[in-house]
VOBA-1610 file (N, C-alpha, C; in pm, whole numbers, padded with zeros to 5 digits, always signed):
BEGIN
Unk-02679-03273-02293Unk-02727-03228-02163Unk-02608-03209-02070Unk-02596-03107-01993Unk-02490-03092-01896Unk-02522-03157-01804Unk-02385-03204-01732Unk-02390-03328-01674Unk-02425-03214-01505Unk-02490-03256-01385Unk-02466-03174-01246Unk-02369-03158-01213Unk-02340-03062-01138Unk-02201-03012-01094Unk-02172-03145-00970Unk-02291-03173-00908Unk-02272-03306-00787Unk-02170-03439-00862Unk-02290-03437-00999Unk-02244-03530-01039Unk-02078-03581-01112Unk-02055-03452-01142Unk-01892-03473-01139Unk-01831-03475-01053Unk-01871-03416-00947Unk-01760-03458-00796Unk-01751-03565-00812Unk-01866-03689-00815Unk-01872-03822-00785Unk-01839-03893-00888Unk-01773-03846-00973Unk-01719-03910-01076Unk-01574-03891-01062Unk-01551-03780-00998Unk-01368-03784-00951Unk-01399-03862-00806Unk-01433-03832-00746Unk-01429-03928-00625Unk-01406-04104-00617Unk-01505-04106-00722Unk-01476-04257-00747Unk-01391-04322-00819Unk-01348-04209-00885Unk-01184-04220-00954Unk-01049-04238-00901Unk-01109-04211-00782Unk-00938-04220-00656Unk-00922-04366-00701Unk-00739-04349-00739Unk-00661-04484-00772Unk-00679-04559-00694Unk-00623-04698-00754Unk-00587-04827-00708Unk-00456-04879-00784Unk-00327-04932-00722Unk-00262-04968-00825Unk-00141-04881-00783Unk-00092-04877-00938Unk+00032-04788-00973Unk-00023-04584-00975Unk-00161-04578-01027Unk-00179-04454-00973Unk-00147-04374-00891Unk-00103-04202-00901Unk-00041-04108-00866Unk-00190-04090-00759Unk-00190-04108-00622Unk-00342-04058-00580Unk-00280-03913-00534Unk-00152-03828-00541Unk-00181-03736-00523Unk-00257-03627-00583Unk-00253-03648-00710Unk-00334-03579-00796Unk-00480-03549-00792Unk-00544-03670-00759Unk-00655-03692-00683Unk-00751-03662-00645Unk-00626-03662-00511Unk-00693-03567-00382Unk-00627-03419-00382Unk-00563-03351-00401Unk-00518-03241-00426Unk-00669-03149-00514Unk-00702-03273-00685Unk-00840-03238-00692Unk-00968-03234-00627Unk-00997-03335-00538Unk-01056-03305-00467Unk-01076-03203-00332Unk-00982-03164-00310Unk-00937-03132-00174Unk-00933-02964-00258Unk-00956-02889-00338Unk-00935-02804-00449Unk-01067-02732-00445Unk-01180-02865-00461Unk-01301-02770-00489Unk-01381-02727-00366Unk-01442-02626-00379Unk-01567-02586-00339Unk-01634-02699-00218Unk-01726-02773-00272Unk-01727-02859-00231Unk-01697-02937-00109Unk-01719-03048-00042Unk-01668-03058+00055Unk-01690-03219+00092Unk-01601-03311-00024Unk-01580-03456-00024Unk-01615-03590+00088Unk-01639-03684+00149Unk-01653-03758+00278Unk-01697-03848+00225Unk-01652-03941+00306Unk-01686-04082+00286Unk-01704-04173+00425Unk-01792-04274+00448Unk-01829-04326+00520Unk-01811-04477+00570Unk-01807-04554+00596Unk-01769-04683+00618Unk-01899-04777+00675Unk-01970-04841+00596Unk-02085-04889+00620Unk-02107-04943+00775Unk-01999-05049+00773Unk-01998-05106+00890Unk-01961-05120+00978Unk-01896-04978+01034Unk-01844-04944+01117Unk-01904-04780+01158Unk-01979-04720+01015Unk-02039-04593+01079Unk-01937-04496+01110Unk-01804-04519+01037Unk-01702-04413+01091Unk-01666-04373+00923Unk-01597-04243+00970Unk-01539-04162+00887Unk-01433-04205+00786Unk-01424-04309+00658Unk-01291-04310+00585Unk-01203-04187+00573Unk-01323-04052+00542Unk-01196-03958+00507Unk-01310-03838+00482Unk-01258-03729+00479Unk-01346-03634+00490Unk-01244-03490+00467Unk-01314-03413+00342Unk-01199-03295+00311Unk-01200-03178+00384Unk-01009-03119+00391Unk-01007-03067+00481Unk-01097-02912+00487Unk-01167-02908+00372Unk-01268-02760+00361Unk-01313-02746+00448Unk-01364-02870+00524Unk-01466-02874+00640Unk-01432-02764+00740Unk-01297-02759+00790Unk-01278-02669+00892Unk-01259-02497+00855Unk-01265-02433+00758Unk-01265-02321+00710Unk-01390-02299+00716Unk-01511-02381+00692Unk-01639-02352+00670Unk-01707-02333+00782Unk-01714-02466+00852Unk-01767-02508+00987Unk-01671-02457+01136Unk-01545-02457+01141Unk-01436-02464+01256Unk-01417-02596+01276Unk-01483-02724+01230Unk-01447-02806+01325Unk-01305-02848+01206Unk-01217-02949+01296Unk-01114-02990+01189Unk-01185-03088+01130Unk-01088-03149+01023Unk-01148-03330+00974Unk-01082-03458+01032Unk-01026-03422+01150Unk-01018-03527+01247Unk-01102-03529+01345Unk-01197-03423+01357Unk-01291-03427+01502Unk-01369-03487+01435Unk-01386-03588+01273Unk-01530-03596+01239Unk-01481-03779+01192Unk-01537-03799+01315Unk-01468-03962+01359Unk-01618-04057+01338Unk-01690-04028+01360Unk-01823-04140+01327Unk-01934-04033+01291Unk-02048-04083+01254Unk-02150-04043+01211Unk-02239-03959+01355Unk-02218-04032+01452Unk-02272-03936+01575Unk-02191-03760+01569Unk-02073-03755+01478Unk-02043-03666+01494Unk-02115-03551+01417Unk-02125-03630+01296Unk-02221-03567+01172Unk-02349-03517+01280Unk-02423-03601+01327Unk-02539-03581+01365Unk-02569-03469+01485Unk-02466-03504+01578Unk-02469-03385+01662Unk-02448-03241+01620Unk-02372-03265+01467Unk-02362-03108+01451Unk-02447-03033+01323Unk-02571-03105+01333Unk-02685-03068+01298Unk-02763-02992+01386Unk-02827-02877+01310Unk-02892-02779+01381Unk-02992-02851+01490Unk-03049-02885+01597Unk-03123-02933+01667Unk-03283-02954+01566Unk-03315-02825+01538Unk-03422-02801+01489Unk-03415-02908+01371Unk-03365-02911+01295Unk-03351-03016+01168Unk-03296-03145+01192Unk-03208-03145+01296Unk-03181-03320+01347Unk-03238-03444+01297Unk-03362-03439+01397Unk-03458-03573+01378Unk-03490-03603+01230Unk-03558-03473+01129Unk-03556-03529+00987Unk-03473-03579+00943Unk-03352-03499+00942Unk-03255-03528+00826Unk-03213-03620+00838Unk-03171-03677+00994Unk-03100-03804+01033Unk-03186-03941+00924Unk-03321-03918+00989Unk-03424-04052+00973Unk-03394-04042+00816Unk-03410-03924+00794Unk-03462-03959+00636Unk-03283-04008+00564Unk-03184-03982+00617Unk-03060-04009+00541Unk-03066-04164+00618Unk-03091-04173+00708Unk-03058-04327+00754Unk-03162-04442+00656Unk-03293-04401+00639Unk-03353-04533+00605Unk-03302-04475+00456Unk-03252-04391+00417Unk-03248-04388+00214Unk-03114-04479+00232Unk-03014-04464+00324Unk-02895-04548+00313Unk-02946-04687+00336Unk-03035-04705+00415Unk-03035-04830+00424Unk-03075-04964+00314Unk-03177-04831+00225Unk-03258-04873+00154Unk-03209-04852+00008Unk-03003-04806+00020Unk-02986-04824-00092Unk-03023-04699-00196Unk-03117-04621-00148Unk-03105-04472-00241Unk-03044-04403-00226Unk-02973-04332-00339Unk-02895-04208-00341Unk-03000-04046-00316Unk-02945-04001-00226Unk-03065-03924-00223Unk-02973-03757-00160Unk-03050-03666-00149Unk-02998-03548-00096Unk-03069-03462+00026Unk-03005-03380+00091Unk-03072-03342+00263Unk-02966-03174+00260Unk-03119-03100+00238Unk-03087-02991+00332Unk-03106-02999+00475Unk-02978-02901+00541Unk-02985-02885+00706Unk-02895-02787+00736Unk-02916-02761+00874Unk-02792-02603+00906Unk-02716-02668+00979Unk-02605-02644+00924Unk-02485-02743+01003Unk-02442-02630+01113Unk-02376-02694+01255Unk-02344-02596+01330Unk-02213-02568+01306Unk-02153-02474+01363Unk-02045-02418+01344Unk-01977-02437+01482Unk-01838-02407+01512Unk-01751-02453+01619Unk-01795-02310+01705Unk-01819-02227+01662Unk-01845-02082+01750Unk-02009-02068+01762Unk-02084-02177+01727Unk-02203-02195+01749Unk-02328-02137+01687Unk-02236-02067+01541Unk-02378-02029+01419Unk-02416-02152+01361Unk-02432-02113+01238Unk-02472-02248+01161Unk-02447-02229+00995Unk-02455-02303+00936Unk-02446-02268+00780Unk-02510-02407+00703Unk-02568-02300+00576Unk-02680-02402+00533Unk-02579-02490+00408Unk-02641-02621+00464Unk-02539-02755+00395Unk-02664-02835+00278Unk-02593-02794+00142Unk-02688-02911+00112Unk-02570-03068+00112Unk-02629-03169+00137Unk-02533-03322+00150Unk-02615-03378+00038Unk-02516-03436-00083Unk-02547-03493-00162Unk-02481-03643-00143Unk-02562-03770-00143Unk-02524-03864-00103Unk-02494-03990-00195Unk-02430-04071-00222Unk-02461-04184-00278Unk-02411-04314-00242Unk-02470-04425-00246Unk-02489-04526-00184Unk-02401-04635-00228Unk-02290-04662-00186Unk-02229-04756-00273Unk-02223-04921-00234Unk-02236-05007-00321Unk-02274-05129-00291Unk-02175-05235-00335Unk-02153-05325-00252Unk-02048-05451-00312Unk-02122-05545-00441Unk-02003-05660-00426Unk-02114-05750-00568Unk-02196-05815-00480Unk-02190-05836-00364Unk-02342-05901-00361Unk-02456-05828-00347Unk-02446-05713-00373Unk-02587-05604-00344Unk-02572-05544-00204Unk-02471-05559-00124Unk-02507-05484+00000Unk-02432-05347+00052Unk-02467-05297+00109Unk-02477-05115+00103Unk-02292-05132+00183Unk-02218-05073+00091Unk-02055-05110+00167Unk-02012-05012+00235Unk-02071-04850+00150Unk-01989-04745+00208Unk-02119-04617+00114Unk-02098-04478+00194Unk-02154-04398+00163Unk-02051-04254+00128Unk-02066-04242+00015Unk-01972-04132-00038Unk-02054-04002-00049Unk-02006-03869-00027Unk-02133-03740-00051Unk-02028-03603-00123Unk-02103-03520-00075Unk-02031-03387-00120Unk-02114-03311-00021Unk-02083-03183+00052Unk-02140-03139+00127Unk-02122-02958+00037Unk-02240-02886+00021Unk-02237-02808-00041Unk-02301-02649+00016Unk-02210-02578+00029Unk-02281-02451+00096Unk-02377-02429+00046Unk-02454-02375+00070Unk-02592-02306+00011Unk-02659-02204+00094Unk-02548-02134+00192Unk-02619-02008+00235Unk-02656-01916+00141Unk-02573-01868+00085Unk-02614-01804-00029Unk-02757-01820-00074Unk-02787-01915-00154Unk-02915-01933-00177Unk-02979-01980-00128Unk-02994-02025+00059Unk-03090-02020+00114Unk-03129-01825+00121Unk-03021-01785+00173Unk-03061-01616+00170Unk-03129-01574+00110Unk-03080-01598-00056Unk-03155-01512-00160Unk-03328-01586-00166Unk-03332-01697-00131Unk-03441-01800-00109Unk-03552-01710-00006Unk-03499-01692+00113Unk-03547-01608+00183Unk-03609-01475+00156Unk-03495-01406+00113Unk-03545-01263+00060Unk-03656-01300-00035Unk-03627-01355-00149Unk-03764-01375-00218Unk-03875-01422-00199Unk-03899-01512-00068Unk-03987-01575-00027Unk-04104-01410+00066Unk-03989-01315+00112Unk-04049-01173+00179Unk-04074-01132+00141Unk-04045-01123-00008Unk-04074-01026-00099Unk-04226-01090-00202Unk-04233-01204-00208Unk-04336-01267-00210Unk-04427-01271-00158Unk-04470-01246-00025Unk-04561-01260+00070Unk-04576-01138+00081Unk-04511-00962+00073Unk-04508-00878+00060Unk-04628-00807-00063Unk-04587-00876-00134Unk-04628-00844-00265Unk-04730-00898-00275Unk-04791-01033-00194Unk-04936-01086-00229Unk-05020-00999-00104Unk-04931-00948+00018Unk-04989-00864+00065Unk-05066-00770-00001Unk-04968-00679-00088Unk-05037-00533-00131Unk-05139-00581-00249Unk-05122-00688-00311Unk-05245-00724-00383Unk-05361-00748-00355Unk-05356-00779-00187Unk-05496-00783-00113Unk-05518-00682-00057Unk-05448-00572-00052Unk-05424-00454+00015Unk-05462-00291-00009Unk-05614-00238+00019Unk-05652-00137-00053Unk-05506+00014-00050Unk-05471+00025-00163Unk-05382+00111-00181Unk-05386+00206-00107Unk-05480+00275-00113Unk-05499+00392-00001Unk-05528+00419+00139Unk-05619+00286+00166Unk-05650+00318+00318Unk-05587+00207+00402Unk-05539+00136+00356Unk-05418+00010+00419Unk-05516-00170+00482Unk-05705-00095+00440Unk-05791-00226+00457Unk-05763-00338+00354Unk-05811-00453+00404Unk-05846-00492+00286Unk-05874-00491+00163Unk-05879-00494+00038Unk-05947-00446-00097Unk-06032-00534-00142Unk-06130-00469-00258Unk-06235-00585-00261Unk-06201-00719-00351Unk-06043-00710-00378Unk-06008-00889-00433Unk-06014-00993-00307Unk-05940-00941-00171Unk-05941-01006-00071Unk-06088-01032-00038Unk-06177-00932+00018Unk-06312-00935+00033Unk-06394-01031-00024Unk-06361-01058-00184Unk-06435-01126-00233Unk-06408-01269-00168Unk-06254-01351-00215Unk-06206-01460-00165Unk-06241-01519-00003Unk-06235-01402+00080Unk-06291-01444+00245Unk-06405-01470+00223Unk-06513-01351+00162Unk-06655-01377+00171Unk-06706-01526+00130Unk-06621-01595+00019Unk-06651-01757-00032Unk-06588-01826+00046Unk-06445-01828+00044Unk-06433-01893+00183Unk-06484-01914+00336Unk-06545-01776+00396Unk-06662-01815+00484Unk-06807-01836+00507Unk-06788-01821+00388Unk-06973-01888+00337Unk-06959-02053+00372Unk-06870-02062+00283Unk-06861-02219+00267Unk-06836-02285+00412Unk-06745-02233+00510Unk-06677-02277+00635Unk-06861-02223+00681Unk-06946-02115+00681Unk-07029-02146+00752Unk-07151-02252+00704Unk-07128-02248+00564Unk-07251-02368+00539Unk-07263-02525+00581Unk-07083-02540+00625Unk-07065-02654+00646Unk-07093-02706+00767Unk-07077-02592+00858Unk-07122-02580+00997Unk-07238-02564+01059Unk-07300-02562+00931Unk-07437-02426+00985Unk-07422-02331+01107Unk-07312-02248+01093Unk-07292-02137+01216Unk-07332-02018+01129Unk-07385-01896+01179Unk-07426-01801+01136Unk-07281-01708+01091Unk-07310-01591+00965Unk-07195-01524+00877Unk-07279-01377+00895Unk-07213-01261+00924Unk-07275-01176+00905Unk-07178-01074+00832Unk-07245-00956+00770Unk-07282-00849+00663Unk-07245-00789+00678Unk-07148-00646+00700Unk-07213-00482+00757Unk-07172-00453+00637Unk-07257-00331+00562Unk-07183-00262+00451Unk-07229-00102+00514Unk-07112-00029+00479Unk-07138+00103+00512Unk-07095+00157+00426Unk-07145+00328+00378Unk-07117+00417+00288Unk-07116+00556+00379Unk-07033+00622+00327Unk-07016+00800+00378Unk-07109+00871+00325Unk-07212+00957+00410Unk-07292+01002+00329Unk-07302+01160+00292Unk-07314+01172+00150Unk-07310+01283+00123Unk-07149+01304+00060Unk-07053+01184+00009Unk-06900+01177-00023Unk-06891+01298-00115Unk-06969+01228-00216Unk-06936+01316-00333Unk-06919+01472-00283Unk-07073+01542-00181Unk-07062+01659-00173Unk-06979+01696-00103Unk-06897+01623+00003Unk-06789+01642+00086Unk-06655+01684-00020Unk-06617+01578-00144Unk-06508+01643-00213Unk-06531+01723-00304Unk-06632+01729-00349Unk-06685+01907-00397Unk-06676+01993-00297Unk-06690+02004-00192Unk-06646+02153-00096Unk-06488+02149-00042Unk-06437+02006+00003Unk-06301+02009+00029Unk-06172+01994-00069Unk-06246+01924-00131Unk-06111+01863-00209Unk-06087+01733-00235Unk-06066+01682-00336Unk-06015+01542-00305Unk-05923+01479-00255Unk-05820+01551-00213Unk-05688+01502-00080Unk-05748+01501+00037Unk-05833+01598+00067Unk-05856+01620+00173Unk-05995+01462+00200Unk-06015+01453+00066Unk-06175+01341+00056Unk-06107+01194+00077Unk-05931+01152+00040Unk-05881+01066+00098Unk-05845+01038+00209Unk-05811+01147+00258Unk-05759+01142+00417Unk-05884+01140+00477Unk-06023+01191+00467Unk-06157+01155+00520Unk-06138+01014+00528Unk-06114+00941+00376Unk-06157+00755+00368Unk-06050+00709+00460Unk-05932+00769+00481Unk-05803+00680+00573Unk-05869+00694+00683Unk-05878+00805+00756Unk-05957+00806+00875Unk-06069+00767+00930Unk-06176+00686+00848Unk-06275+00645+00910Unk-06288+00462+00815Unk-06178+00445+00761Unk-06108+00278+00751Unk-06027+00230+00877Unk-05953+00360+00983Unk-05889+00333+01093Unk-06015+00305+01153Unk-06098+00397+01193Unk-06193+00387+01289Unk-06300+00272+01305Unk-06258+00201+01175Unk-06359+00074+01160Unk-06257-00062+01183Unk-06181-00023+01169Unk-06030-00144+01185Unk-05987-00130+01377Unk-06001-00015+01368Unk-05984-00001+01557Unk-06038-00120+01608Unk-06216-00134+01601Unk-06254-00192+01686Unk-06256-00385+01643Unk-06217-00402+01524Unk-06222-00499+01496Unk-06190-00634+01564Unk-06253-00769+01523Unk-06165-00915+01563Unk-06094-00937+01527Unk-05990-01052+01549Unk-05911-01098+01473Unk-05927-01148+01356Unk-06032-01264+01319Unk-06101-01312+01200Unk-06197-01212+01107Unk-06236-01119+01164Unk-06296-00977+01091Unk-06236-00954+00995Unk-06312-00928+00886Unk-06210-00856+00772Unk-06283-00716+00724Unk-06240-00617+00726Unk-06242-00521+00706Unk-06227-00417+00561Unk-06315-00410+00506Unk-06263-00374+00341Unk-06317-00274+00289Unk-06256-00205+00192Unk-06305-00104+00126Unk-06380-00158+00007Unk-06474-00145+00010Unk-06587-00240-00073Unk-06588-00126-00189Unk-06600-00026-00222Unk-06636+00085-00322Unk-06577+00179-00318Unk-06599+00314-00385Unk-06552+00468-00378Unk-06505+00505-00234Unk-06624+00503-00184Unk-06650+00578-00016Unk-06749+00436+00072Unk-06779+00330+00004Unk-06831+00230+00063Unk-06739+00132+00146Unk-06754+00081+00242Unk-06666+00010+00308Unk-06725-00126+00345Unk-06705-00265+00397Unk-06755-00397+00451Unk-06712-00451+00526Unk-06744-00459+00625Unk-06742-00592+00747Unk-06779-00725+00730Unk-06692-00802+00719Unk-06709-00942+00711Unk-06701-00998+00840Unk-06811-01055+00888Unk-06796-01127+01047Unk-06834-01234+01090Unk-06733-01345+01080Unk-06761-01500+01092Unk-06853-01522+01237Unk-06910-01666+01190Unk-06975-01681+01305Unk-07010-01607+01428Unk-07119-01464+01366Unk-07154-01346+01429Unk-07329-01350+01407Unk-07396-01365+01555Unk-07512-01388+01518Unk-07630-01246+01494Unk-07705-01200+01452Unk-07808-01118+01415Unk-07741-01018+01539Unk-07776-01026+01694Unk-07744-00935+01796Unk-07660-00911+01785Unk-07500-00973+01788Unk-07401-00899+01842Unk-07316-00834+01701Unk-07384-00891+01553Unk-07353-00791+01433Unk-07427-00642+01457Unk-07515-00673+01484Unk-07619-00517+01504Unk-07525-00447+01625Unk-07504-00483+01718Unk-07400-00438+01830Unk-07277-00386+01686Unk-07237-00443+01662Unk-07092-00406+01595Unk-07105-00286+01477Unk-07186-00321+01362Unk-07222-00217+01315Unk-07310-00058+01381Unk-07332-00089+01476Unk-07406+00090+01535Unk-07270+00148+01610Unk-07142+00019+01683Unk-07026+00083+01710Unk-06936+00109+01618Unk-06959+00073+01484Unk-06893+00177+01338Unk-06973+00291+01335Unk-07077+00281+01326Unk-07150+00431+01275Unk-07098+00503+01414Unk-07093+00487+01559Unk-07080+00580+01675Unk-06936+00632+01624Unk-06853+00510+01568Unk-06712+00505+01601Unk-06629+00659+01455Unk-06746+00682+01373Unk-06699+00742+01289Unk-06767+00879+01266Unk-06897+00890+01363Unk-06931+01040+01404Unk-06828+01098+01490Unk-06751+00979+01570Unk-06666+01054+01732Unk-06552+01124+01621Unk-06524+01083+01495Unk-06402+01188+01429Unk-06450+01298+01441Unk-06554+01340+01434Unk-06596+01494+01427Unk-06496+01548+01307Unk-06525+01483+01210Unk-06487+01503+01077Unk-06552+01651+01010Unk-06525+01757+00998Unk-06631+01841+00921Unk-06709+01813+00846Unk-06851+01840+00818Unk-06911+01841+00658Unk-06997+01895+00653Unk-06943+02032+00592Unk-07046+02131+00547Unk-07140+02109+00475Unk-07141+01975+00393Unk-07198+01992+00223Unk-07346+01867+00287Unk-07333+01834+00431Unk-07456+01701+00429Unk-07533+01765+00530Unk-07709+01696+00498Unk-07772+01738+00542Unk-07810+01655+00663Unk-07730+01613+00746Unk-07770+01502+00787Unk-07721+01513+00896Unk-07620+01592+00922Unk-07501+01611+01035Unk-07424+01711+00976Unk-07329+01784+01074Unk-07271+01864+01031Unk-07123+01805+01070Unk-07107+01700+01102Unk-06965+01611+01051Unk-07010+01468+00966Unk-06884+01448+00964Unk-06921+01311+00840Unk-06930+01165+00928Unk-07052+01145+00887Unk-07143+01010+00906Unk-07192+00875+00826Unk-07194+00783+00848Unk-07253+00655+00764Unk-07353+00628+00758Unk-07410+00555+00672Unk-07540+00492+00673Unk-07437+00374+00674Unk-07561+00252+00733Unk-07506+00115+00743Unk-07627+00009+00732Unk-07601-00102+00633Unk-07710-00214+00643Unk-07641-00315+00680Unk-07659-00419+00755Unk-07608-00534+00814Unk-07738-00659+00836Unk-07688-00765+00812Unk-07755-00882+00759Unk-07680-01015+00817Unk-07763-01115+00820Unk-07680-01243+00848Unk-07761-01340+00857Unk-07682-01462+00815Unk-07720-01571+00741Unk-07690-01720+00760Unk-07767-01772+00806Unk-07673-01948+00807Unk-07682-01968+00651Unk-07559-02009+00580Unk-07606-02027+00470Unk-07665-02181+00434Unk-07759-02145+00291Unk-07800-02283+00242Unk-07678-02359+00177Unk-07732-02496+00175Unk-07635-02565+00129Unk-07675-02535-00038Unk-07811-02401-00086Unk-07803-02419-00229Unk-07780-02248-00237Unk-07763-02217-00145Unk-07718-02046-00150Unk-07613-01993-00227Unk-07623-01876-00238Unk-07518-01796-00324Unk-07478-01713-00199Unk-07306-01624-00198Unk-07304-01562-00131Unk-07308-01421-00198Unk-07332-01353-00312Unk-07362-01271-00396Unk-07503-01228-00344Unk-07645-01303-00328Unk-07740-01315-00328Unk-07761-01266-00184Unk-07668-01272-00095Unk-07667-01251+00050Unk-07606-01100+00050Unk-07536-01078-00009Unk-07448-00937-00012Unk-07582-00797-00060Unk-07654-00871-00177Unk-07757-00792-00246Unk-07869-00763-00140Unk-07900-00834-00037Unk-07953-00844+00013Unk-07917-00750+00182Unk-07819-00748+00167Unk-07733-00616+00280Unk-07699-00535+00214Unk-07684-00527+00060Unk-07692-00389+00009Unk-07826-00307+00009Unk-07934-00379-00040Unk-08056-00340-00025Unk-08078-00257+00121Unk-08060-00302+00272Unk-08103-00263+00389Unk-07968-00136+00418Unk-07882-00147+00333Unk-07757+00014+00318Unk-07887+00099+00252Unk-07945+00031+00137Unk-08004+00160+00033Unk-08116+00211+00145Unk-08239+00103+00230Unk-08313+00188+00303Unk-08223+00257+00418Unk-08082+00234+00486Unk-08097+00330+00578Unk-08082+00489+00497Unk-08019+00459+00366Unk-08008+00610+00302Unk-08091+00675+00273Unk-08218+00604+00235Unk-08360+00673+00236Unk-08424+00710+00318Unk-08378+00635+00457Unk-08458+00705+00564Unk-08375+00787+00652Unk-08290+00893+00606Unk-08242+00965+00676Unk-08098+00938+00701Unk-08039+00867+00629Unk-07886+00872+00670Unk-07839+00847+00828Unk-07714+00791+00808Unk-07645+00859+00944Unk-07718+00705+01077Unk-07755+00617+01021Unk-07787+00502+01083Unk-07781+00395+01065Unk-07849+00288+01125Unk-07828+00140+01103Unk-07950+00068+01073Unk-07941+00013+00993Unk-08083-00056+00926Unk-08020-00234+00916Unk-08113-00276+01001Unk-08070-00466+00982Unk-08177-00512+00945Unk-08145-00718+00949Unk-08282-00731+00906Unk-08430-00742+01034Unk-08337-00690+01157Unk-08415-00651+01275Unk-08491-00543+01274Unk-08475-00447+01207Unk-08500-00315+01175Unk-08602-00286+01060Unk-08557-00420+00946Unk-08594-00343+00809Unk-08753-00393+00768
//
């Protein structure tokens, strides 16, 4: 097994002579690497010695770094209070342990330090002195970063309908159980809207199907316009779309869904091919539910799909709830 790269520092470190030993050799090795050597003095809380890397990295020299208040002050504010507590009681307590933090710099940036620590003890067991290595790691906090954007990026577009920039129905599904459950627990009311374009198909039989996407982008804006914050908004199907609306009672869902259907006649979208209007319009069913504590939320959806299918039977181009149906 390869031994850590920490762990050989601290195996030359603790190698500094006693005796007839050459300690220039030493420290020349130490003072050589990467790295960035220190040592501590238990009972006094001051600096034995500390390599001179420090000031190429940070600005400060390794004589400005005279006690441990010095260490501490030149910790990022934001990370201070942890790192301190947590390096003070592991020293106290005798563990060797390690602490990311952004060390400040003499011109007042910062750079990310990992401190690798270890605890050194006399023969009677008590904590004598604290030896470390202090280790850049901007670098891979950076690359840490970038991947962490590129992560959250990427679970974005997986919830993210490709084309019209809503929701998609993987997200849709996951909210819809997650606020079932947040409303069953509450018993606060969850409401429904599902809407469809009517007459799609005959719309991209006379236009086109580029032209039948840029229809769906434009009336996914017009339903995202008016939205809440907690609203989720999704492309549920082909040309079908869903409103998910937490703790939204029977009235003010019926309010919300007839301002989608207003909100997506005002495109004055053309459509030659429907009989229903001569721009493009929705049918919409909307529903809502305290759920049971033995409910399904599948069973609730079927049930606002059903009041979509009567507004399509009775004429398109409206809103059918369970006020209505």
């Amino acid at each position: 097994m390869t031994m850590p790269l920490h762990d050989k520092y601290f195996d030359q470190f603790r190698a500094l002579p006693a005796g007839g030993d050459d300690p220039t050799l030493y420290k020349t090795l130490l003072e050589s690497t990467m790295a960035i050597p220190w040592k501590i003095d238990w009972a006094t809380m001051r600096f034995a010695y500390i390599g001179p890397q420090i000031e190429p990295l940070l600005g400060w020299s390794a004589e400005s770094w005279v006690s441990v208040e010095d260490w501490s002050s030149r910790i990022h504010p934001d990370d201070r209070d942890n790192v301190v507590k947590f390096c003070v009681s592991q020293s106290v307590a005798g563990v060797d342990h390690e602490a990311d933090y952004r060390a400040l710099t003499k011109d007042k940036g910062y750079v990310w330090i990992r401190d690798v620590v270890h605890v050194v003890r006399n023969e009677a067991g008590e904590v004598e002195s604290l030896i470390g290595f202090m280790f850049d790691i901007s670098e891979r906090k950076r690359i840490e970063h970038e991947l962490f954007k590129m992560q959250k990026k990427l679970e974005a577009l997986s919830f993210e309908d490709g084309l019209t920039g809503s929701a998609n129905r993987r997200l849709f599904d996951e909210r819809l159980g997650a606020e079932w459950r947040s409303a069953c627990s509450v018993q606060q009311p969850l409401s429904l809207v599902l809407l469809d374009i009517d007459h799609f198909k005959l719309y991209n039989d006379l236009y086109g199907h580029v032209q039948g996407d840029e229809c769906l982008v434009k009336v996914a804006a017009a339903l995202k316009a008016g939205g809440r914050q907690r609203d989720i908004v999704a492309r549920y199907g082909g040309e079908e779309f869903a409103l998910l609306l937490p703790e939204t009672d029977e009235a003010e869902a019926l309010q919300i869904a007839e301002k989608c259907r207003q909100a997506v006649e005002a495109l004055q979208v053309r459509h030659g091919n429907s009989d229903c209007s001569a721009v493009v319009t929705v049918s919409v069913g909307v529903g809502t539910v305290i759920p049971p504590t033995d409910g399904e939320a599948r069973h609730f959806c079927d049930a606002v799909d059903k009041l979509l299918y009567t507004a399509k039977q009775t004429g398109r181009n409206r809103v059918v709830s369970t006020f209505s149906a």
